[in-house]
C-alpha positions as CSV (number, residue, x, y, z in Angstrom):
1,X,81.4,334.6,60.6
2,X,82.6,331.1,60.0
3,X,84.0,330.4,63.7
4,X,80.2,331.5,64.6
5,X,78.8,329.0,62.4
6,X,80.9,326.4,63.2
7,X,80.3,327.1,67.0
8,X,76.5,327.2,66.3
9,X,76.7,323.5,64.9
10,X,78.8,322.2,67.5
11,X,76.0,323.5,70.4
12,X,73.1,322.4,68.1
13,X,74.8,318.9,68.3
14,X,75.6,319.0,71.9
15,X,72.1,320.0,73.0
16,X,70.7,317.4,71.2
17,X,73.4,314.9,73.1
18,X,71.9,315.9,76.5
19,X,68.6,316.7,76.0
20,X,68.0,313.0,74.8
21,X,65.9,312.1,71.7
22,X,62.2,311.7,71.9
23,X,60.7,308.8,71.4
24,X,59.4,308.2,67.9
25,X,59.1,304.2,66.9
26,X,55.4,304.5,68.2
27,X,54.1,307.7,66.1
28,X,51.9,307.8,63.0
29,X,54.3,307.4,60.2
30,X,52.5,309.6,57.7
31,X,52.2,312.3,60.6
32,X,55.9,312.1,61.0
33,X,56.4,312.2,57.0
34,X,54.7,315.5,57.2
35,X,56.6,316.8,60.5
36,X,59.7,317.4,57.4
37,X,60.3,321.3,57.6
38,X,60.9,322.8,54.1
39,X,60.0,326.4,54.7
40,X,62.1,328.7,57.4
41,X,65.3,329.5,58.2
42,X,68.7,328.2,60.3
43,X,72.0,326.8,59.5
44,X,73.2,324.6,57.5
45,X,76.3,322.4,56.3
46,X,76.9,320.4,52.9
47,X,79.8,317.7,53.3
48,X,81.4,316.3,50.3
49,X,84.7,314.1,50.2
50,X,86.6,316.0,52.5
51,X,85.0,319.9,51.9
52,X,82.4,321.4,54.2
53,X,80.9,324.7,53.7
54,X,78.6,325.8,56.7
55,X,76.0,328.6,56.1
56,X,73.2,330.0,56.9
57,X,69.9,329.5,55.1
58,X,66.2,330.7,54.0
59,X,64.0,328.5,52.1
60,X,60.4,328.5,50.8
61,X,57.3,326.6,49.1
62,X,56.7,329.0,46.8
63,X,52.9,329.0,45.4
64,X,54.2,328.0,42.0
65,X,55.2,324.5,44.1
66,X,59.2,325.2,43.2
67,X,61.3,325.0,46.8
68,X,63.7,327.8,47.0
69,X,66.9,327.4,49.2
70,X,69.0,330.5,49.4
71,X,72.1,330.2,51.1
72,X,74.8,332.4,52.5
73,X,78.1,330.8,52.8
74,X,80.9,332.9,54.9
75,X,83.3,334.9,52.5
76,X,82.0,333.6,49.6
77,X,78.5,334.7,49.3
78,X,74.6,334.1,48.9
79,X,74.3,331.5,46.5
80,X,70.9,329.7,45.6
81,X,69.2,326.6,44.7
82,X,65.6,326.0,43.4
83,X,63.7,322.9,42.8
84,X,60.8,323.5,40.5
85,X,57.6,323.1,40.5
86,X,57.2,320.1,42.9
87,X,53.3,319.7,42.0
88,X,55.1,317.9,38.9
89,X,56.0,314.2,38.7
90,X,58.6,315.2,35.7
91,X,61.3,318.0,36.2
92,X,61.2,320.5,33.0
93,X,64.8,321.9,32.2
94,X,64.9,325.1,34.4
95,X,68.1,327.9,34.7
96,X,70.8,326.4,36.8
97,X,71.4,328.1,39.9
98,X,74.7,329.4,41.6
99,X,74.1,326.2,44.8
100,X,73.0,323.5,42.1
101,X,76.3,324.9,40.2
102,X,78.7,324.1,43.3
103,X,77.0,321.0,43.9
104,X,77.8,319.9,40.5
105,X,81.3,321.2,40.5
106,X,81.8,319.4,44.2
107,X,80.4,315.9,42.7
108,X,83.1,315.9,39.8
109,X,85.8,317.2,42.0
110,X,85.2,314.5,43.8
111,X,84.6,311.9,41.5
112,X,81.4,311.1,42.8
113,X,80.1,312.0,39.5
114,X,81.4,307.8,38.6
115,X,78.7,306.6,41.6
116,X,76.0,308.7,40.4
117,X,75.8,311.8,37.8
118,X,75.5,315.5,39.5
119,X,72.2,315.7,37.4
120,X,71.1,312.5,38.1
121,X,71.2,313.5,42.1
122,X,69.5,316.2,41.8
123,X,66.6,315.0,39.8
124,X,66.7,312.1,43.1
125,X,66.7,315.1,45.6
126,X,63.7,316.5,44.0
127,X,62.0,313.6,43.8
128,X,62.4,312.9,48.0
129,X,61.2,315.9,48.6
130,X,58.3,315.9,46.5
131,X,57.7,313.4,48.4
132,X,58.1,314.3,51.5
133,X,56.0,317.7,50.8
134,X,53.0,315.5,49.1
135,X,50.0,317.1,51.6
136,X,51.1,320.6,51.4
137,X,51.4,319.7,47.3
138,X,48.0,318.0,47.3
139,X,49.2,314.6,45.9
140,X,47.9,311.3,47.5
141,X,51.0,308.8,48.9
142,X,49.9,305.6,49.6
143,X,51.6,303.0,52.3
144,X,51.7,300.3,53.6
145,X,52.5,298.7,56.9
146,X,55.2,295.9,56.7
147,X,56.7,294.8,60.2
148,X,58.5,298.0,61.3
149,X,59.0,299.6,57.7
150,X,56.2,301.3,55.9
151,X,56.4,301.3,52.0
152,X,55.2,304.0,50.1
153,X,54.4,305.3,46.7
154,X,54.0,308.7,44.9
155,X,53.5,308.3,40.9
156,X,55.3,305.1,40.5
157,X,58.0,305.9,42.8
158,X,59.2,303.7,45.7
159,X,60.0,304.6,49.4
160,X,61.3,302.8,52.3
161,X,60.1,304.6,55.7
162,X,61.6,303.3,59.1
163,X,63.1,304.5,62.4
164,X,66.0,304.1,63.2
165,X,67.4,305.1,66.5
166,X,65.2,307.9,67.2
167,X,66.2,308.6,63.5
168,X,63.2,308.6,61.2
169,X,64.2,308.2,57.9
170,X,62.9,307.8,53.9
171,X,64.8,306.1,51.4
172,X,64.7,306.0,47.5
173,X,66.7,303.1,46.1
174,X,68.9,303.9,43.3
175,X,69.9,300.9,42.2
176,X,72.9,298.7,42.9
177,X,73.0,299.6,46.5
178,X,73.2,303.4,45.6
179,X,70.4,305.3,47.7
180,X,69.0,308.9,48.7
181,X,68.2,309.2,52.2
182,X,66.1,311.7,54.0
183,X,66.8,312.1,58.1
184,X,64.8,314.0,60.6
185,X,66.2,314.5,63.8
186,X,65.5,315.9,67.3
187,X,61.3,316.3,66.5
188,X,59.4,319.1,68.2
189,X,55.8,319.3,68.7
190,X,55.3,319.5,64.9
191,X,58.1,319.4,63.4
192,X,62.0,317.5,62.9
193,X,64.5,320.9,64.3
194,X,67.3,318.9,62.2
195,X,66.5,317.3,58.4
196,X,69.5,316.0,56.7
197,X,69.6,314.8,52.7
198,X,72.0,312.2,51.8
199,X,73.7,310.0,48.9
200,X,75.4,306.5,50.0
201,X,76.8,304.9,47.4
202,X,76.4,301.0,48.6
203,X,74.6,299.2,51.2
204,X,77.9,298.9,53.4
205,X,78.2,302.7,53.2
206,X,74.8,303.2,54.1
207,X,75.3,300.4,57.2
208,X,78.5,302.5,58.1
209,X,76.9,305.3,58.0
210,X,79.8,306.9,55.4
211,X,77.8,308.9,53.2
212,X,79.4,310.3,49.6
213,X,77.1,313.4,49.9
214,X,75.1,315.5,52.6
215,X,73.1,318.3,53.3
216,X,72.7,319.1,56.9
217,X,69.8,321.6,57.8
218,X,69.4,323.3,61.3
219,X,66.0,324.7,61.7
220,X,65.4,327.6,64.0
């Protein structure tokens, strides 16, 4: 199950090599904001320090607004993650789940846990998808143009929106050159086939493109 998972990556990756990447520096921002897939299925691959675990994955808007990813990681099991109720600016204190457990466990293995706190990520990650989901939520973002950047805001919180590369990509600044970053890739018709979530942990990381922390999504 693993070599089929790994093989699955490697020919996701190649095809989008050859098949070249569309051109997205001229497309309506906000209609690329909303091209972010949060509901389906595919595979998937976190990357911290030097451990990977590849898996396959289901997720879901659920219509209490809390994002359910459930994934199944070879040998080792389904484990899950939930995000709750995104319709909320504030995160209440909620169970933690098995996924949210072995991110934690990964960031102070790690040590990652000295850039940012486990906790602390994960109240970011919510936050950057919250915003990314806004329409389907009902909230109201509101940007502005600035060169070839867009700034954005969602209750008080800053975003940075650019392309880069054929990469469109949303940042939330952390402070001291710590920042999430969310990445769609290889767009469709309507939506990015490839949405990766990650932590850098300075602004020569993020340059470098050496990120402490990532979550790579493969949407069938």
């Amino acid at each position: 199950m693993f070599i089929k998972c790994m093989a699955f990556l490697f020919f996701v990756s190649s095809c989008a090599l050859f098949k070249g990447v569309e051109k997205i520096e001229d497309k309506d921002k906000e209609q690329l904001i909303n091209s972010f897939q949060f509901s389906g299925e595919g595979r998937g691959r976190l990357s911290l320090g030097k451990n990977q675990y590849v898996f396959s994955f289901e997720s879901l808007l659920k219509e209490n607004h809390d994002w359910i990813i459930g994934v199944n990681i070879p040998l080792q099991g389904e484990e899950v993650m939930i995000l709750p109720d995104l319709k909320q600016k504030e995160m209440q204190d909620s169970e933690i789940e098995t996924f949210e457990r072995r991110i934690r466990h990964e960031f102070k293995r790690v040590k990652l846990d000295k850039v940012l706190s486990a906790e602390k990520f994960l109240i970011e990650l919510r936050s950057l998808v919250r915003f990314a989901q806004a329409s389907s939520l009902g909230l109201s973002r509101k940007c502005l143009s600035r060169l070839n950047e867009f700034q954005c805001e969602l209750d008080g919180e800053s975003f940075l929106i650019s392309v880069t590369d054929g990469e469109f990509i949303i940042q939330k600044w952390l402070g001291q050159g710590r920042r999430v970053v969310l990445e769609g890739r290889n767009l469709t018709e309507s939506f990015f086939s490839q949405s990766n979530i990650r932590l850098y942990a300075s602004d020569k990381d993020f340059h470098q493109k050496n990120s402490s922390f990532s979550l790579e999504l493969f949407w069938k």
